[in-house]
VEXFIFI-514700 format. One record per residue (C-alpha): x, y, z. Coordinates in nm, 3 decimals. Example, Ala and Ser with C-alpha at 12.3 -4.5 7.8 and 13.67 -1.06 7.14 Angstrom:
2
1.230_-0.450_0.780;
1.367_-0.106_0.714;
//
This chain:
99
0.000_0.000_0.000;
0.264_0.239_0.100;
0.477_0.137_-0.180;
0.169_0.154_-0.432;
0.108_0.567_-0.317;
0.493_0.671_-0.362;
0.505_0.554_-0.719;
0.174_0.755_-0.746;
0.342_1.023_-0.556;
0.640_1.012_-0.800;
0.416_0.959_-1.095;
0.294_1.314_-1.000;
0.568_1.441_-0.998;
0.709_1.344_-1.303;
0.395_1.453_-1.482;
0.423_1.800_-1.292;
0.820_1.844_-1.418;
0.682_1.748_-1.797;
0.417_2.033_-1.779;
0.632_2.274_-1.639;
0.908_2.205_-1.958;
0.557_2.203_-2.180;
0.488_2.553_-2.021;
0.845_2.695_-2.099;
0.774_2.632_-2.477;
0.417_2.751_-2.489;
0.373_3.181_-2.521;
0.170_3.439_-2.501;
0.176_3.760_-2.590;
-0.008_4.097_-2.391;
0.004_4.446_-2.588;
-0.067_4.762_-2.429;
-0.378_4.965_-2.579;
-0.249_5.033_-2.988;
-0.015_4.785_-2.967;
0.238_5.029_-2.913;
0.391_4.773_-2.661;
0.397_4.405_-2.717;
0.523_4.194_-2.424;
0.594_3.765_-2.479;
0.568_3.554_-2.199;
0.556_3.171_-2.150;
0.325_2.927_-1.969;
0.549_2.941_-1.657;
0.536_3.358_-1.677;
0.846_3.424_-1.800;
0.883_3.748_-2.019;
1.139_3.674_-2.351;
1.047_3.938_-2.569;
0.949_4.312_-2.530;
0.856_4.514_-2.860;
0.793_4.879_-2.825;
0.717_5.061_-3.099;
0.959_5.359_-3.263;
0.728_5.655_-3.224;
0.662_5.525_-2.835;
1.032_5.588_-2.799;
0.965_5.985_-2.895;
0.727_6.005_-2.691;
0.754_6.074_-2.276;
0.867_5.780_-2.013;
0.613_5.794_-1.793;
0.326_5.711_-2.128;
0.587_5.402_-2.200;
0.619_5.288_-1.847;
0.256_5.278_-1.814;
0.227_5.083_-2.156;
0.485_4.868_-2.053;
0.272_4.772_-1.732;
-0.017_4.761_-1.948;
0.114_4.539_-2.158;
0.342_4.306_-1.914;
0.011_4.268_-1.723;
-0.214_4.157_-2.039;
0.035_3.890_-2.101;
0.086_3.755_-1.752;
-0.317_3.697_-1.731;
-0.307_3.533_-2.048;
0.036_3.327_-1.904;
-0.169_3.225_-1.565;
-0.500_3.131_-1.802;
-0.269_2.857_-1.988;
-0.060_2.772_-1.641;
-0.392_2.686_-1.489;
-0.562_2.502_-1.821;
-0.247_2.240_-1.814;
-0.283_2.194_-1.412;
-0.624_2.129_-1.458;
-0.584_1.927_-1.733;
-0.277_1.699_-1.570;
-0.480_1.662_-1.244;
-0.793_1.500_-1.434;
-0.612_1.317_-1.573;
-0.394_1.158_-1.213;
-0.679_1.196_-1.004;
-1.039_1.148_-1.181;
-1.237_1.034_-0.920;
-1.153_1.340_-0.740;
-1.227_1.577_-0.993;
//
């Protein structure tokens, strides 16, 4: 019995490390109103790429900073959206009775 729940336990595991590397190669991208500001993030809410556009640069900092917010936050909502969708997804499928 004990031995049959920690190869469960380390089942889970093992499924969790796989969606976490699935995550790191899945992205989404947030833009900040005009898509003056484009902001890529993966699954596990990493940023890799931030695009701002040329005539942003012109204009003041503070009108880019709050784009950049804007647009960091859009993407991180659509990051934790996808995070949560492959959770869900790998804990149906290790624990349907429970779900």
């Amino acid at each position: 019995m004990f031995g049959d729940m920690m190869g469960k336990l380390q089942q889970m595991k093992q499924e969790m490390d796989n969606i976490k590397q699935r995550l790191d190669t899945i992205t989404v991208d947030g833009e900040a109103p005009g898509g003056k500001v484009k902001v890529t993030v993966t699954g596990n809410r990493k940023v890799t790429d931030i695009q701002v556009a040329e005539e942003l640069l012109q204009e003041d900092k503070e009108q880019l900073e709050d784009f950049l917010v804007m647009a960091v936050n859009s993407a991180l909502a659509k990051a934790d959206q996808v995070n949560e969708a492959e959770m869900q997804g790998a804990a149906k499928g290790m624990m349907p009775g429970l779900m």
